[in-house]
KOLVOKOL-392151 format. One record per atom (N, C-alpha, C): x, y, z; residue in one letter. Coordinates in steps of 0.1 Angstrom, whole numbers, padded with zeros to 4 digits, always signed. Example, Ala and Ser with C-alpha at 12.3 -4.5 7.8 and 13.67 -1.06 7.14 Angstrom:
BEGIN
+0132-0057+0078A/+0123-0045+0078A/+0132-0033+0078A/+0128-0022+0071S/+0137-0011+0071S/+0129+0000+0079S/
//
This chain:
BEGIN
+0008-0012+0000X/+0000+0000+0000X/+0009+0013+0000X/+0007+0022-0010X/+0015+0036-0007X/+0007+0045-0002X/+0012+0053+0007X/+0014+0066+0014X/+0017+0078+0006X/+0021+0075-0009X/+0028+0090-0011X/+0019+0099-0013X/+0008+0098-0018X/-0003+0111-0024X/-0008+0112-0007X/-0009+0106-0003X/-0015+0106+0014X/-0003+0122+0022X/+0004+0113+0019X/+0022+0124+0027X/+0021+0136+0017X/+0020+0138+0003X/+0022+0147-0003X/+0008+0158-0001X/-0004+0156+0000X/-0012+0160+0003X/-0013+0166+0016X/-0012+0158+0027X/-0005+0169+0042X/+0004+0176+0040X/+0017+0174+0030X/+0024+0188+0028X/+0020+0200+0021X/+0011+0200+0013X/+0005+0210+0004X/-0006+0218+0010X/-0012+0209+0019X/-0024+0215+0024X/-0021+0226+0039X/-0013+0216+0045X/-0008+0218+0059X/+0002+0221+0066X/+0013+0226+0055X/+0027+0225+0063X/+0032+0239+0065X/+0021+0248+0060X/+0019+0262+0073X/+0018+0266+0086X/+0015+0254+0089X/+0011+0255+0101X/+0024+0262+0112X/+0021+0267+0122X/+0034+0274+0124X/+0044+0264+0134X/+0036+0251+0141X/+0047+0243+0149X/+0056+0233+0140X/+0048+0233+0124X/+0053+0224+0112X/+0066+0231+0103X/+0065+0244+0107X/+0076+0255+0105X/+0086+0253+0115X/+0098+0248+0108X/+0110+0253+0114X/+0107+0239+0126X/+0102+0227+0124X/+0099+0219+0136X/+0113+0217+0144X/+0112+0217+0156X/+0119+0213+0169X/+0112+0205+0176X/+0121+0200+0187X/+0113+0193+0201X/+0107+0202+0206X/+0113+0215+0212X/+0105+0221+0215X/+0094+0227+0212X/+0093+0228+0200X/+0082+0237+0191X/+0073+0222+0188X/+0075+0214+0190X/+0064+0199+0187X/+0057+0198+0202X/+0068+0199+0215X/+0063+0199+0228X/+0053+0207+0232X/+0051+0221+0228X/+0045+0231+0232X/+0033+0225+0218X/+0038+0227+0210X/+0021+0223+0200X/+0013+0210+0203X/+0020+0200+0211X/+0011+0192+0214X/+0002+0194+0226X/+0014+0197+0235X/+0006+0203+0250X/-0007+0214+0243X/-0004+0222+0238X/-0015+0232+0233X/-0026+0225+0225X/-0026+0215+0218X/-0033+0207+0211X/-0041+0195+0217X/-0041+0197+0231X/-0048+0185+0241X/-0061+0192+0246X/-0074+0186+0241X/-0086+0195+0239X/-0088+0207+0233X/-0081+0210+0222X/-0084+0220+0218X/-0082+0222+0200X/-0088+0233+0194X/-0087+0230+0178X/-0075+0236+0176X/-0072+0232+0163X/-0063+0239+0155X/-0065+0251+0156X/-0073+0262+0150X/-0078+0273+0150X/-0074+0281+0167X/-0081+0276+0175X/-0078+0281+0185X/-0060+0287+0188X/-0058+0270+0187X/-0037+0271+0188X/-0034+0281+0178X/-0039+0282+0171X/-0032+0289+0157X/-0028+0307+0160X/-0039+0311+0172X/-0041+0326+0175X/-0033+0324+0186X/-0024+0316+0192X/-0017+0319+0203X/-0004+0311+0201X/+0000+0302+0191X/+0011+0296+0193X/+0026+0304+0191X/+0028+0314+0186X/+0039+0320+0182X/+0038+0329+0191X/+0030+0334+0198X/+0029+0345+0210X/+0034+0344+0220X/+0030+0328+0222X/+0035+0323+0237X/+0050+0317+0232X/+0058+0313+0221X/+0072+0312+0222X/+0077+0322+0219X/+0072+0338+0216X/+0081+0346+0216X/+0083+0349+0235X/+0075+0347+0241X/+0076+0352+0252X/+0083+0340+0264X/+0083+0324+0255X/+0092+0311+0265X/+0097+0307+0254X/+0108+0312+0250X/+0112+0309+0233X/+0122+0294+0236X/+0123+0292+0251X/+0131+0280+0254X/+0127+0273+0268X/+0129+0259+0268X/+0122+0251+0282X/+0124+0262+0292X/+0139+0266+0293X/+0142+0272+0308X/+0141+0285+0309X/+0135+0287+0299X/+0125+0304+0298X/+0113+0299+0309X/+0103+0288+0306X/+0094+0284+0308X/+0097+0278+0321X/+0108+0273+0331X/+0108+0270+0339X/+0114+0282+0350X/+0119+0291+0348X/+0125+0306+0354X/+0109+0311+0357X/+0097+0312+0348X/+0089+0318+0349X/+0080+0317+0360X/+0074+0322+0367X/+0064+0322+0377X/+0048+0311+0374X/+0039+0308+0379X/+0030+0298+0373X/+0021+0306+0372X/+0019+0322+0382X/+0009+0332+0374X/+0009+0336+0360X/+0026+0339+0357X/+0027+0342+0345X/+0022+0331+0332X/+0028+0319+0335X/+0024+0310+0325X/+0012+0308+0322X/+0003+0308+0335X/-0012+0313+0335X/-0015+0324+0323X/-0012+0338+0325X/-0015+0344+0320X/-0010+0345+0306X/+0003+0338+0300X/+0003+0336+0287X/-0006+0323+0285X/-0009+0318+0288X/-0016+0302+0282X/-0033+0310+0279X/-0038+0324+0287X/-0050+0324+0286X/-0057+0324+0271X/-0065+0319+0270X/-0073+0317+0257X/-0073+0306+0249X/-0065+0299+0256X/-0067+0281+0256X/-0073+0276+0260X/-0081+0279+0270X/-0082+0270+0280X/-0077+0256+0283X/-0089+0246+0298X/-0081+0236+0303X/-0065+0244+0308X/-0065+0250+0322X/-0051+0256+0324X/-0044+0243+0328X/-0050+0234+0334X/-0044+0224+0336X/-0027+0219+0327X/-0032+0220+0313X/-0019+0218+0305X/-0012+0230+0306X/-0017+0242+0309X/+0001+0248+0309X/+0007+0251+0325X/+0003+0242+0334X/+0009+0240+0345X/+0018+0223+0342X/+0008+0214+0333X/+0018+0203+0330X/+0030+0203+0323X/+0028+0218+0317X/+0044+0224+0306X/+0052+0227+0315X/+0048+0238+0323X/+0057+0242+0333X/+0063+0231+0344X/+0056+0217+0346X/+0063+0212+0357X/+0075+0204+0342X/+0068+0200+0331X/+0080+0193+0325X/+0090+0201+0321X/+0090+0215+0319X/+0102+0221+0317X/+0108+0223+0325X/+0107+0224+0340X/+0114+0225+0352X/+0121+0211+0356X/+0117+0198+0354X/+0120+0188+0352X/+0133+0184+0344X/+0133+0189+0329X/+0138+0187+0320X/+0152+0195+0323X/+0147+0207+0324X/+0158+0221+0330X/+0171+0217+0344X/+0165+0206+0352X/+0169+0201+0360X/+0178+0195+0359X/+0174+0182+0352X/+0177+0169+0347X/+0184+0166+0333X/+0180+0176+0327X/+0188+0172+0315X/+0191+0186+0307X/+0191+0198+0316X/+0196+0206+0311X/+0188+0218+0299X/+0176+0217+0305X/+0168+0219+0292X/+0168+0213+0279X/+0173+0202+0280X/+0167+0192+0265X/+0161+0185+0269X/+0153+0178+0257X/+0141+0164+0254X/+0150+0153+0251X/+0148+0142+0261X/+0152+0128+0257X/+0143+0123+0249X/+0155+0114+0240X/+0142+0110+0228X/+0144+0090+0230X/+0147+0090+0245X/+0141+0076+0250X/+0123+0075+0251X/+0121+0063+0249X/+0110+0067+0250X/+0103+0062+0264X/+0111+0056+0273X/+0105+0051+0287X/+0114+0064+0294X/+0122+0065+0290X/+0127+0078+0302X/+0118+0090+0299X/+0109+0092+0287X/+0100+0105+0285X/+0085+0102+0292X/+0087+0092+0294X/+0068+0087+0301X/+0068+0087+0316X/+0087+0090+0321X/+0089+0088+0332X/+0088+0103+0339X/+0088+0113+0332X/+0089+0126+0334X/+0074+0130+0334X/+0073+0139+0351X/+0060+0142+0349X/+0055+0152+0342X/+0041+0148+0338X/+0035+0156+0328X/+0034+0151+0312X/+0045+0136+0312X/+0042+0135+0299X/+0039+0120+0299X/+0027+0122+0286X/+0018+0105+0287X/+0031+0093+0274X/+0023+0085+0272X/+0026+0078+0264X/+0020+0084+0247X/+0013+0090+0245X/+0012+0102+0233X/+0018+0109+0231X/+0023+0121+0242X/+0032+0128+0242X/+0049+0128+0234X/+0051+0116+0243X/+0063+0106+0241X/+0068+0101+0229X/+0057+0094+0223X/+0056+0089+0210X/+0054+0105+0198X/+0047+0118+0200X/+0049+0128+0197X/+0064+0133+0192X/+0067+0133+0207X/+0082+0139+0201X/+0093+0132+0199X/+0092+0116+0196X/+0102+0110+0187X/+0095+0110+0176X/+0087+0106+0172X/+0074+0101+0155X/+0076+0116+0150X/+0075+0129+0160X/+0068+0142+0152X/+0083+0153+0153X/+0087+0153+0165X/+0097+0160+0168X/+0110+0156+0159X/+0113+0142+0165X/+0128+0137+0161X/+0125+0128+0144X/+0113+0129+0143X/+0112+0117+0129X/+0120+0106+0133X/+0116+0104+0144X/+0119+0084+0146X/+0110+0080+0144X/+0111+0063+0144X/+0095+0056+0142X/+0088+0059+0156X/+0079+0061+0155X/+0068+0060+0169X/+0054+0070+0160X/+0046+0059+0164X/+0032+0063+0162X/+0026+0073+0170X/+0019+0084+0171X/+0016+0089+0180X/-0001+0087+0180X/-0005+0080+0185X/-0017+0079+0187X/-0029+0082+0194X/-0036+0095+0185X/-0049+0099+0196X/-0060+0098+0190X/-0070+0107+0191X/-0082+0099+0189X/-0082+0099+0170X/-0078+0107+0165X/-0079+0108+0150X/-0071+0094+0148X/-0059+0093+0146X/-0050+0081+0145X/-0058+0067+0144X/-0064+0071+0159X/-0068+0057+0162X/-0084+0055+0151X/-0088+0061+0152X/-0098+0064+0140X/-0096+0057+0121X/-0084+0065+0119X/-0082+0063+0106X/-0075+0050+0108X/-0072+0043+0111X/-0059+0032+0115X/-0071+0020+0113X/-0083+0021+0126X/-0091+0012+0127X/-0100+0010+0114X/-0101+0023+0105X/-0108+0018+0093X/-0101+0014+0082X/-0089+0018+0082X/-0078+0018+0072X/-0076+0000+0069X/-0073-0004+0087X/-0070-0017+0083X/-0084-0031+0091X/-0094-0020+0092X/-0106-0032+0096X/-0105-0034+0112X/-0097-0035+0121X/-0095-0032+0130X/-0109-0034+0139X/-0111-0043+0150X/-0123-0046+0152X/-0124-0045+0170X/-0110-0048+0172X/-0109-0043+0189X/-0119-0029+0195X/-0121-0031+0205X/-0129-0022+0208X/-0123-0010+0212X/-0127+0003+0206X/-0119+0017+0209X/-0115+0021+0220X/-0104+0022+0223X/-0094+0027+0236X/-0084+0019+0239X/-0082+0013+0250X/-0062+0008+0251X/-0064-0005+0245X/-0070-0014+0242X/-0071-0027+0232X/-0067-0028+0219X/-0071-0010+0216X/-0070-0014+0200X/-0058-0001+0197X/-0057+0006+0206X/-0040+0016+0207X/-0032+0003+0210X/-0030-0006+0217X/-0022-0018+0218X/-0020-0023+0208X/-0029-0025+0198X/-0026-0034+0184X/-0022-0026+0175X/-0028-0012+0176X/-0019-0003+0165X/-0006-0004+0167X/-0002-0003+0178X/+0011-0003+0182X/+0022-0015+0180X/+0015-0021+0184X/+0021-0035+0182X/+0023-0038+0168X/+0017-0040+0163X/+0012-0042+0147X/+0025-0034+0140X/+0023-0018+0141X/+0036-0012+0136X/+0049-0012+0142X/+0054-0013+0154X/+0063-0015+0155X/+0070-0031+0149X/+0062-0040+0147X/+0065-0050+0140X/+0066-0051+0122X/+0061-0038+0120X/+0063-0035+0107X/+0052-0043+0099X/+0042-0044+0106X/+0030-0053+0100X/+0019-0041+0093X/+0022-0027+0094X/+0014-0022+0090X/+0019-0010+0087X/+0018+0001+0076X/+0027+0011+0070X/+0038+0005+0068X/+0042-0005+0056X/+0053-0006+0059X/+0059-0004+0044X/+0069+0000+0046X/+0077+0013+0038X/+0079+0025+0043X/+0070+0032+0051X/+0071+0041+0050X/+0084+0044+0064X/+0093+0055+0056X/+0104+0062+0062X/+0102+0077+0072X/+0094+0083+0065X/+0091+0095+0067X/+0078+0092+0077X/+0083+0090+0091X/+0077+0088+0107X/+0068+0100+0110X/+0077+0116+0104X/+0068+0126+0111X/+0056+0129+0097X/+0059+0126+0093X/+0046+0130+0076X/+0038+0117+0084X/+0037+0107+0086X/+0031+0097+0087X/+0023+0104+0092X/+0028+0106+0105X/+0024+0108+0117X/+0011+0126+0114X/+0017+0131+0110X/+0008+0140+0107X/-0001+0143+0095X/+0001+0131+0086X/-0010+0130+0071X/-0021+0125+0079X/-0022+0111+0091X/-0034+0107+0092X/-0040+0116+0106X/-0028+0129+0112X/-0041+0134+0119X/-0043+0143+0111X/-0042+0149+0100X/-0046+0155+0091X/-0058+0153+0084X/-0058+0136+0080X/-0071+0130+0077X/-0085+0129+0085X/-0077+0126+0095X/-0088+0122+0108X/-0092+0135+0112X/-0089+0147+0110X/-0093+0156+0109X/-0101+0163+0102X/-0102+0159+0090X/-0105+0167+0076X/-0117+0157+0070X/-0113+0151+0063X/-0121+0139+0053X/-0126+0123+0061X/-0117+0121+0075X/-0123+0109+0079X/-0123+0109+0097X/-0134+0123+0093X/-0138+0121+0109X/-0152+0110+0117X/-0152+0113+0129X/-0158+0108+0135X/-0176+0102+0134X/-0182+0111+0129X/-0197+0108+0121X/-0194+0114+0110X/-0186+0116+0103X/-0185+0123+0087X/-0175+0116+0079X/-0174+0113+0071X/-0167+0104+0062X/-0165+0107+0048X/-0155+0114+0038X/-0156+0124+0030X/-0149+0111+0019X/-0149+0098+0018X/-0143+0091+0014X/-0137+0089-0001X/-0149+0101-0009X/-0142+0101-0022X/-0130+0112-0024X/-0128+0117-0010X/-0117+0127-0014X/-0100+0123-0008X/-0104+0107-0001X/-0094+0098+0011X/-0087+0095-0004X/-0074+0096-0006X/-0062+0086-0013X/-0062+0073-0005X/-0065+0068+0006X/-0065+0056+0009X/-0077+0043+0007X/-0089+0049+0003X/-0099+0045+0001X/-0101+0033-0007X/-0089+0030-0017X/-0090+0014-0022X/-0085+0005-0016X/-0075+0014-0010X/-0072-0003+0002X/-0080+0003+0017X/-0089+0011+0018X/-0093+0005+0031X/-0105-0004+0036X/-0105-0009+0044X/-0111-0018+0048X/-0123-0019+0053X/-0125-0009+0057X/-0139-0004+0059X/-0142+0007+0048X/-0138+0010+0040X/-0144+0014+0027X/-0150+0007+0020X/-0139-0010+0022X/-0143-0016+0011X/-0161-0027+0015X/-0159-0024+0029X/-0175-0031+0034X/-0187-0023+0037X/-0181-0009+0033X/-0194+0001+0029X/-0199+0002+0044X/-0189+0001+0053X/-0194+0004+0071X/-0182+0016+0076X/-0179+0024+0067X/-0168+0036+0075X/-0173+0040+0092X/-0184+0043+0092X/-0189+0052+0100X/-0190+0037+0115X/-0188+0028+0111X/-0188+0015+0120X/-0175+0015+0129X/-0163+0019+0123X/-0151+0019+0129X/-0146+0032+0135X/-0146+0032+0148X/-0136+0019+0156X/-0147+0016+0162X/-0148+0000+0168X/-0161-0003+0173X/-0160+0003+0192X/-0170+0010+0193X/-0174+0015+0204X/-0175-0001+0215X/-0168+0008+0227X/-0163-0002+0238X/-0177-0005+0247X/-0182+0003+0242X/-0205-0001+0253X/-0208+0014+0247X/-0222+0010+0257X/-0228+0025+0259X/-0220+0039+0267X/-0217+0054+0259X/-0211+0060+0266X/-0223+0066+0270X/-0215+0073+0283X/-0219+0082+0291X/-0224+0096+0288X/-0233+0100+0283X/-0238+0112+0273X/-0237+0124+0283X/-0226+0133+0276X/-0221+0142+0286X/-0229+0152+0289X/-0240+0159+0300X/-0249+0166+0302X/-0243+0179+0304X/-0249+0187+0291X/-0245+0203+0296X/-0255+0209+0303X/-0246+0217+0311X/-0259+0223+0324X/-0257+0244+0319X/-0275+0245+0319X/-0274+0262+0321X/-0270+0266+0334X/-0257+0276+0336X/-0257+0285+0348X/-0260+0299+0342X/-0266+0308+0358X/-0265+0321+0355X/-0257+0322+0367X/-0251+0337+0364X/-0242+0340+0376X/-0243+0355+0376X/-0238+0362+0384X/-0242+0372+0393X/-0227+0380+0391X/-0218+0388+0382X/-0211+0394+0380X/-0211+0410+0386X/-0205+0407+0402X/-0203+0423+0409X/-0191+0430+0399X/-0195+0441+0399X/-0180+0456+0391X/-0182+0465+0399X/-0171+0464+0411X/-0166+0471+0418X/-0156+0482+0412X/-0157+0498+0409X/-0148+0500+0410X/-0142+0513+0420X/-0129+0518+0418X/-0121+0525+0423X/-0114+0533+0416X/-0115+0546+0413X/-0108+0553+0403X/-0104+0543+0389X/-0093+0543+0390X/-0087+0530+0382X/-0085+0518+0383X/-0090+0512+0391X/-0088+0499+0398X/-0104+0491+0397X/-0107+0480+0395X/-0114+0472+0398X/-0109+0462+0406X/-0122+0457+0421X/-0117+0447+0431X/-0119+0433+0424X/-0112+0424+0423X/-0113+0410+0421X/-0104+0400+0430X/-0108+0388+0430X/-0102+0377+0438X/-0093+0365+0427X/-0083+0363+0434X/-0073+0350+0429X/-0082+0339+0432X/-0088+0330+0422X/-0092+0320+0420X/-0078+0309+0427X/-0085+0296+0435X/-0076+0290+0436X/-0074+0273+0431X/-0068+0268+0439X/-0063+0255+0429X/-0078+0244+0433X/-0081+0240+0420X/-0093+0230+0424X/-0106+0237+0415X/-0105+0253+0415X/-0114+0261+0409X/-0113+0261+0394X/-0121+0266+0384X/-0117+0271+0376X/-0110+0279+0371X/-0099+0283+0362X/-0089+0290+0357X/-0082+0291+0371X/-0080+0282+0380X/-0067+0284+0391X/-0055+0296+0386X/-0053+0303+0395X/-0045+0314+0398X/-0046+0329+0389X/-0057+0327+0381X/-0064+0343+0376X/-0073+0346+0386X/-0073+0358+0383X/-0085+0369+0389X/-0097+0371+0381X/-0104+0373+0387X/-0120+0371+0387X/-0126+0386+0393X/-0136+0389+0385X/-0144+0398+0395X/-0157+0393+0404X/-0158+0394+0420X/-0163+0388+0424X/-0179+0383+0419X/-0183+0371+0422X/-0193+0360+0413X/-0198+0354+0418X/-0211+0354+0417X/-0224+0349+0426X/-0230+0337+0417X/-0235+0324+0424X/-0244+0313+0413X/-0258+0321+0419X/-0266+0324+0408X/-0280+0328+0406X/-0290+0315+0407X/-0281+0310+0394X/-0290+0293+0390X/-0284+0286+0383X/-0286+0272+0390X/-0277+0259+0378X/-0287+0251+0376X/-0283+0242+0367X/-0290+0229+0368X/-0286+0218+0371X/-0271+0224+0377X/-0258+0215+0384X/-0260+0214+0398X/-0267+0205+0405X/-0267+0211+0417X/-0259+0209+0426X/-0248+0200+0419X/-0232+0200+0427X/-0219+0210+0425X/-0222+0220+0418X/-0215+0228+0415X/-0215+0240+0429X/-0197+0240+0430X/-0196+0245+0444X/-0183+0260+0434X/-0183+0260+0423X/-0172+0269+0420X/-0178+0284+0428X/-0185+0291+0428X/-0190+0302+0439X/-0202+0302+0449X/-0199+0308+0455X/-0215+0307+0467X/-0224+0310+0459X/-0234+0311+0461X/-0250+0312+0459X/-0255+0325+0464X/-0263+0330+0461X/-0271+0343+0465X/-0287+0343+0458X/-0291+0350+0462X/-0307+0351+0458X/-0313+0360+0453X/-0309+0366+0437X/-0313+0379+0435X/-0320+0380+0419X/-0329+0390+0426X/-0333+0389+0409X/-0326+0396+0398X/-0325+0391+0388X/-0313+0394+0374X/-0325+0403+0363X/-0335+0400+0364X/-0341+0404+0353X/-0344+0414+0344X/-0335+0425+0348X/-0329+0436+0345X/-0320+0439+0343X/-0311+0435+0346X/-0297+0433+0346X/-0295+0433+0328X/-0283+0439+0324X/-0274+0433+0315X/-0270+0420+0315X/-0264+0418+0303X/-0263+0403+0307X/-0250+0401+0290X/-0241+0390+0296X/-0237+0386+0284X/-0231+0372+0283X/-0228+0365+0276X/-0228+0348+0274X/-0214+0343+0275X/-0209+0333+0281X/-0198+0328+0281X/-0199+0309+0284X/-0191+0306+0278X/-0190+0290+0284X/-0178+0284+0288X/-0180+0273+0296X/-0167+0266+0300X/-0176+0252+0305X/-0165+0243+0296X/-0163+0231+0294X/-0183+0225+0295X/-0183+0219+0306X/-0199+0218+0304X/-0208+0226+0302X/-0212+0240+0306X/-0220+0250+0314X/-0218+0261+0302X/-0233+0263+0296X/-0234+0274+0291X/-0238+0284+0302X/-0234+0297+0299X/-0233+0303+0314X/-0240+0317+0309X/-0247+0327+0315X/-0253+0336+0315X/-0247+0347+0322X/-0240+0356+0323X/-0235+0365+0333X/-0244+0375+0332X/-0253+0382+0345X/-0254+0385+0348X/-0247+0400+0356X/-0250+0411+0349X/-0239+0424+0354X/-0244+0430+0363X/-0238+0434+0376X/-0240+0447+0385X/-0230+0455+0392X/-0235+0462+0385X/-0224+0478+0393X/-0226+0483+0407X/-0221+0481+0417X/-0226+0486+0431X/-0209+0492+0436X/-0208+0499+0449X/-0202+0503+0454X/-0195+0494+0465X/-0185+0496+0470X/-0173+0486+0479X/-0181+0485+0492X/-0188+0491+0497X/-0198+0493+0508X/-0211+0481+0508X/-0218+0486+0492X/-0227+0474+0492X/-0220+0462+0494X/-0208+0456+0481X/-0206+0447+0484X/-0203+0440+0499X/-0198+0449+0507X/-0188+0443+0521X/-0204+0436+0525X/-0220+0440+0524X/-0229+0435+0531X/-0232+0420+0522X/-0224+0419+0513X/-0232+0405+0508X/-0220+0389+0511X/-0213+0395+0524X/-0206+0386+0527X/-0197+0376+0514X/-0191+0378+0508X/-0184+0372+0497X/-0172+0362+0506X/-0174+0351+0502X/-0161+0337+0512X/-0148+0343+0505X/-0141+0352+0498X/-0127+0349+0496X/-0120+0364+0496X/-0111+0365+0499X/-0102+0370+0496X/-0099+0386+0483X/-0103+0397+0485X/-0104+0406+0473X/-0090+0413+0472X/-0091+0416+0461X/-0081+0426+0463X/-0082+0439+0448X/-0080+0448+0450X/-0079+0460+0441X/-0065+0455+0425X/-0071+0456+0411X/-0067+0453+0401X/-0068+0467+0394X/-0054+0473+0387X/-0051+0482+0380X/-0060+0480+0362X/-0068+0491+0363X/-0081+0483+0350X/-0067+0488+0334X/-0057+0493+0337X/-0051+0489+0326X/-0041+0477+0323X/-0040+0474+0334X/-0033+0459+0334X/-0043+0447+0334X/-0048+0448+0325X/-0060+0434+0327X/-0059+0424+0320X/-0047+0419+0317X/-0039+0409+0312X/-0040+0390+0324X/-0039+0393+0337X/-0043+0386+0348X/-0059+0386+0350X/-0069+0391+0338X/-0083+0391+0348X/-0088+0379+0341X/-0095+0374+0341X/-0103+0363+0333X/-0108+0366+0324X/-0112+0361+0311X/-0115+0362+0305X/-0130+0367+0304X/-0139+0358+0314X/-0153+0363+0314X/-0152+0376+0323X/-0143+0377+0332X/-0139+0391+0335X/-0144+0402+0327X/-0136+0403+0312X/-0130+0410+0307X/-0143+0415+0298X/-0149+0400+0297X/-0164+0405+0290X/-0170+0413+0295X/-0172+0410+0310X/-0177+0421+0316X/-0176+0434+0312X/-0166+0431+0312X/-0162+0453+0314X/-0162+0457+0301X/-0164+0447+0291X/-0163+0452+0276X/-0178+0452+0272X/-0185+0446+0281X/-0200+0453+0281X/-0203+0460+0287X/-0198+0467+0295X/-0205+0483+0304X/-0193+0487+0296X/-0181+0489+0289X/-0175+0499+0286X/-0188+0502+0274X/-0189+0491+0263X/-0199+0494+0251X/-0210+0504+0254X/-0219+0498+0265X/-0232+0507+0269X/-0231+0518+0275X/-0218+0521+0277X/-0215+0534+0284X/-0214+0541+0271X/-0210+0538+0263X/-0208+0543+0248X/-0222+0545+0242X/-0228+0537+0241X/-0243+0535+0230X/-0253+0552+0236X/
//
């Protein structure tokens, strides 16, 4: 079976991309960490931003974790750029700010999985290693019929299978591999959409040829259908000359270690959701503007009151006074805020 219109095709389409420019370990490390829940598109408006500003691991380990915070904002999941910052400090330690391209000493270092790993020898170093996530595993399973059920069963046989040379075999070029089929699995052979007359692999695959694309990979049971929940919330704008009051969110919360302008739950449909206290007020006048995260379409809720009112609504954390030109540290749904009373102050 050839690969070449497959490989030549992710070069023509995709090799703009800016972590596929000029690739390094480093520049593969940071595009994948940035690339864990999140699209292309997104990465694309922050990837060169944040390495002008950690243009090296031990940039990124010298750095403070508020700062990393506040470059990583607009990714979300901050989770991964606290898992960057512990492996650069790791790495910086240990090996001097380079990437080992063992691949049990890189699974050994925290913060990085067995994808990761395989990432930056297959994508970084152009060694053999599959890097397999959900696209991979996708095109792989229909490519070659592949009937294990989706998750570590049938990543075990992909694996296995190629490292034995039982499958792509010819192919030299590890990091094209590696990025033509997440290219595919992206583009023409996703998940409920199947674009098959535009796939170069489509005569040899195997679930093309039994007219069941949309069959593979076979689902491991019934999943768990992920319930999104409406919140409203209750957005206080305290200000002070130049200053707005907000609180450091902390570890366990959302966006751990940004500021926030203090935040009330109005209403969920979550009723285990503990990210802010509760209060009882009516919004129905209120401004209002829309934001989400991860489950929860969210409704904010705006009110303008004085440092006085607030001190009576007992708030559980911690405030403190934010310079409103420095608002690089506020949150994001923060930032909404104030860019809707700046507008209506305007209208």
């Amino acid at each position: 079976m050839s690969f070449d219109k497959l490989l030549d095709w992710s070069q023509s389409e995709f090799s703009h991309l800016p972590w596929r420019v000029q690739r390094t370990l480093y520049r593969t490390l940071v595009s994948e960490i940035m690339l864990q829940q999140t699209t292309v598109s997104t990465v694309l408006n922050h990837f060169e931003r944040f390495l002008k500003e950690f243009p090296t691991l031990k940039s990124i380990a010298k750095a403070t974790e508020e700062e990393m915070l506040i470059a990583w904002k607009g990714l979300g999941y901050y989770r991964r750029a606290k898992n960057l910052k512990k492996i650069a400090e790791y790495l910086t330690a240990h090996f001097d700010g380079e990437i080992p391209l063992d691949y049990e000493v890189l699974v050994s270092i925290p913060g990085i999985g067995p994808y990761t790993a395989s990432a930056l020898i297959g994508i970084g170093a152009n060694k053999k290693a599959l890097a397999v996530d959900a696209n991979l595993e996708r095109v792989i399973a229909r490519l070659y019929g592949f009937k294990e059920a989706k998750g570590p069963k049938l990543q075990q046989k992909i694996q296995m299978q190629f490292q034995e040379g039982m499958i792509f075999k010819g192919v030299r070029d590890y990091r094209g591999l590696n990025e033509a089929l997440m290219d595919l699995g992206r583009t023409n052979c996703q998940a409920r959409r199947a674009s098959c007359e535009l796939c170069f692999l489509r005569k040899n695959c195997q679930a093309f040829s039994e007219k069941k694309v949309l069959s593979y990979p076979v689902e491991a049971g019934e999943k768990k259908v992920s319930q999104e929940h409406e919140l409203d919330l209750l957005r206080l704008v305290i200000k002070k000359k130049n200053q707005i009051l907000a609180y450091q969110k902390s570890e366990g919360q959302w966006l751990s270690g940004q500021y926030e302008i203090p935040t009330f739950i109005v209403k969920t449909s979550d009723n285990k959701l503990k990210q802010y206290p509760k209060i009882d007020f009516d919004t129905s006048e209120l401004h209002k503007v829309k934001t989400s995260i991860t489950k929860y379409k969210i409704t904010n809720f705006i009110l303008e009151m004085s440092l006085t009112e607030f001190k009576k609504l007992s708030f559980p954390y911690s405030f403190e006074w934010i310079n409103l030109d420095d608002k690089a540290n506020l949150s994001t749904a923060s930032m909404k805020v104030l860019a809707k009373i700046k507008n209506r102050d305007q209208e």
